[in-house]
N, C-alpha and C positions, 0 to 999 in steps of 0.2 A: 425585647419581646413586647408585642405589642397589648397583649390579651385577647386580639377581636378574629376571629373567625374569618381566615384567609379560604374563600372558593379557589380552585383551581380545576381543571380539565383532569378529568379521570384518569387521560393516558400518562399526564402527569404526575399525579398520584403514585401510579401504577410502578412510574420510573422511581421515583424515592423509596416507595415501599420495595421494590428488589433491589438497588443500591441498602437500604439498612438492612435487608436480610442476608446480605454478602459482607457487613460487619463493618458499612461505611459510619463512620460516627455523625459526619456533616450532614449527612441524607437523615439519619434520625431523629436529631434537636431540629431541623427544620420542619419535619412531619410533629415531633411535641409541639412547636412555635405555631405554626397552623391551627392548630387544632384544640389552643389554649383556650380562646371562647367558650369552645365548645364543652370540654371539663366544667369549664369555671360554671355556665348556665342549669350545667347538672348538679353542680357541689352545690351552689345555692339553695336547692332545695330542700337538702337535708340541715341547712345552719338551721331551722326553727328546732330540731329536736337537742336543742344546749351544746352543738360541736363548734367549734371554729371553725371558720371558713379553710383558714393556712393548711389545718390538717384536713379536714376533707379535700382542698387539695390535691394535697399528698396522695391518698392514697386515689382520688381520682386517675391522676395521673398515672400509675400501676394499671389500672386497668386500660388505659390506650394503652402503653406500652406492651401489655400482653395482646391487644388488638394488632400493633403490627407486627408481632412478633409471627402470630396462628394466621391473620389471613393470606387467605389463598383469590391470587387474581381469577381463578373459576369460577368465586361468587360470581363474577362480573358485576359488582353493583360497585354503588359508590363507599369508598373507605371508611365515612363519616357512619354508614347506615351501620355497618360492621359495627363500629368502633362505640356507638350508643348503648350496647346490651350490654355491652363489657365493659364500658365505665359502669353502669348502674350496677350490675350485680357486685363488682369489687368496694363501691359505697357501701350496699345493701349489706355485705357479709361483714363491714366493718360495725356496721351497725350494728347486726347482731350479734356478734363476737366482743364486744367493750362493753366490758365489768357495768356500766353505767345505766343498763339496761336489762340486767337480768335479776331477777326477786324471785323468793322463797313462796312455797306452796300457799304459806300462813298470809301471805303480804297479796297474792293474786286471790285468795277467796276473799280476804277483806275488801280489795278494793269493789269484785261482787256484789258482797255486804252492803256497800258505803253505796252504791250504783243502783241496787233496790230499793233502798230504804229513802233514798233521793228521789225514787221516781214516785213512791208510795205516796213521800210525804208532798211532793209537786203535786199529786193527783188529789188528796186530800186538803190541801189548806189552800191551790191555786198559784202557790210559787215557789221557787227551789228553796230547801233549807240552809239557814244561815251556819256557818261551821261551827258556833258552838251549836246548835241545835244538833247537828248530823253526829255531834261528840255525843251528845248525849244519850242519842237514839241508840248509836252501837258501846255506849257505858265506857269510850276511850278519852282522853284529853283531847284538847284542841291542835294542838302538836303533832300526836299523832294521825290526828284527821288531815293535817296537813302533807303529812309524807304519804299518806294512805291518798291523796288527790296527784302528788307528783308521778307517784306509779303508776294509778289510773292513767297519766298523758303519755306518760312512755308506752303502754301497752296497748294503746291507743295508735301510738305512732307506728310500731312495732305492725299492728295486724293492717294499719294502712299499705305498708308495703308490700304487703303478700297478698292483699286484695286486688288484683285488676280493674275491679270496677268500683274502685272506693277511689274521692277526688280527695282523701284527707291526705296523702302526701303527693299528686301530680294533680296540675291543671293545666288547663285550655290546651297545647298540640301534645302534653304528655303523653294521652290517649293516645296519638301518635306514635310517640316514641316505643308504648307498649306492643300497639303493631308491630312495630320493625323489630322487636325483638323477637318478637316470635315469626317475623319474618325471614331473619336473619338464624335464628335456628332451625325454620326448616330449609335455607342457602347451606348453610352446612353442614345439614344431615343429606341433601341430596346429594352434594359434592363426595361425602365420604362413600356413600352408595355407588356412585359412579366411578371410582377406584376400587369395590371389588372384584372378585374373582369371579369368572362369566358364570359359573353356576352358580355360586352364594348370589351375586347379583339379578339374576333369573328368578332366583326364589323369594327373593326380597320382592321383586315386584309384581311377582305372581300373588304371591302371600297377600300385601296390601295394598298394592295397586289396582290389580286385575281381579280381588275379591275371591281369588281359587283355596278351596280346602286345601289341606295335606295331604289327602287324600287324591285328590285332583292332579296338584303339582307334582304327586307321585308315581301317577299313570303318567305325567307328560314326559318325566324327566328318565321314567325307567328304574327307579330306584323303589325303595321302599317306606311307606309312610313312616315308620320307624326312622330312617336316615333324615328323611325330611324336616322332624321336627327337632331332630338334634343338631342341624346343620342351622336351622331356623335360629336356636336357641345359642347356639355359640358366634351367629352371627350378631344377632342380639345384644349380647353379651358384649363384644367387642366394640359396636356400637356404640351405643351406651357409658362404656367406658372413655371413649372419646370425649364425649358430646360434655361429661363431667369433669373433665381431667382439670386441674387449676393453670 
């Protein structure tokens, strides 16, 4: 394996991704092997927050492997575009789910604390306080001040990723990549809309496509406002369910 990001022809793609969904194991390790760049460029990003590359990874690689497992050649787009939401969110969730990253009420108002009293005394003396000073402002050791600053960077790292428009964990085509994810989520949210039933499908695009009340879609379709929003609601539902499922 080579690591580097092998291009190929969509139709080709197309061919391997339905050989491994028919349970070819060669068709599968070739679509991982392709596609190893591509992991590896994303896992990178997250080694600054104290992971190892090997296991980021690891679990990178989980999330292509759920990429070819879900897509559907309807997206018609290319596999790569697919397979970028779905490595990032299975990073993303490792991240937030490792012990290494989660602190106590007492430990997130401190770092608060330590974050005010930093800006207080920047604004007052002209430059940021030295750690024992910031000890002594909040009456803790220097020690303390120290774990109370690693927190700070975790929670720091933490709300970068939930921020779309924060460059503190993606830069330069990231922003890219954040498109395609929400590209790629509404690829298949249409795809699953275009497999329903002709009238949940009717109402789906009545509802928010075509801008029609309940009331509206309920004159058109004969039924009653009543039915409408409950068919609305359990299409919804199922929806949604999808769109979450792991």
């Amino acid at each position: 394996m080579t690591g580097k990001y092998i291009p190929a022809a969509k139709e080709d793609v197309y061919e391997l991704l339905r050989k491994a969904k028919e349970g070819d194991g060669e068709a599968r390790e070739e679509l991982v092997c392709r596609n190893i760049g591509l992991v590896k460029k994303l896992a990178l990003k997250f080694t600054g927050n104290g992971y190892e590359l090997d296991d980021l990874l690891q679990v990178g690689f989980i999330g292509l492997l759920k990429a070819v497992d879900r897509f559907d050649p309807g997206f018609d787009v290319m596999f790569s575009t697919y397979a970028v939401p779905m490595i990032l969110g299975e990073l993303k969730r490792y991240l937030r789910d490792d012990g290494r990253i989660k602190m106590g009420r007492q430990m997130k108002q401190n770092v608060r604390t330590a974050k005010a009293l930093r800006e207080e005394f920047s604004k007052n003396h002209g430059r940021p306080p030295k750690i024992s000073e910031l000890a002594e402002c909040m009456g803790v050791s220097a020690e303390e001040i120290g774990l109370i600053l690693e927190a700070e960077d975790a929670m720091w790292n933490m709300e970068s990723l939930d921020d779309p428009e924060s460059t503190a964990a993606y830069t330069g085509d990231d922003f890219y990549q954040e498109k395609e994810e929400r590209r790629a989520d509404l690829i298949q949210l249409k795809s699953m809309i275009g497999k329903l039933e002709e009238r949940d499908r009717q109402i789906i695009v009545l509802r928010y496509f075509k801008d029609m009340t309940q009331q509206e879609i309920a004159g058109r379709l004969g039924i009653s406002q009543v039915q409408v929003s409950r068919i609305e609601k359990r299409i919804l539902s199922g929806l949604r369910e999808k769109m979450t499922a792991d």
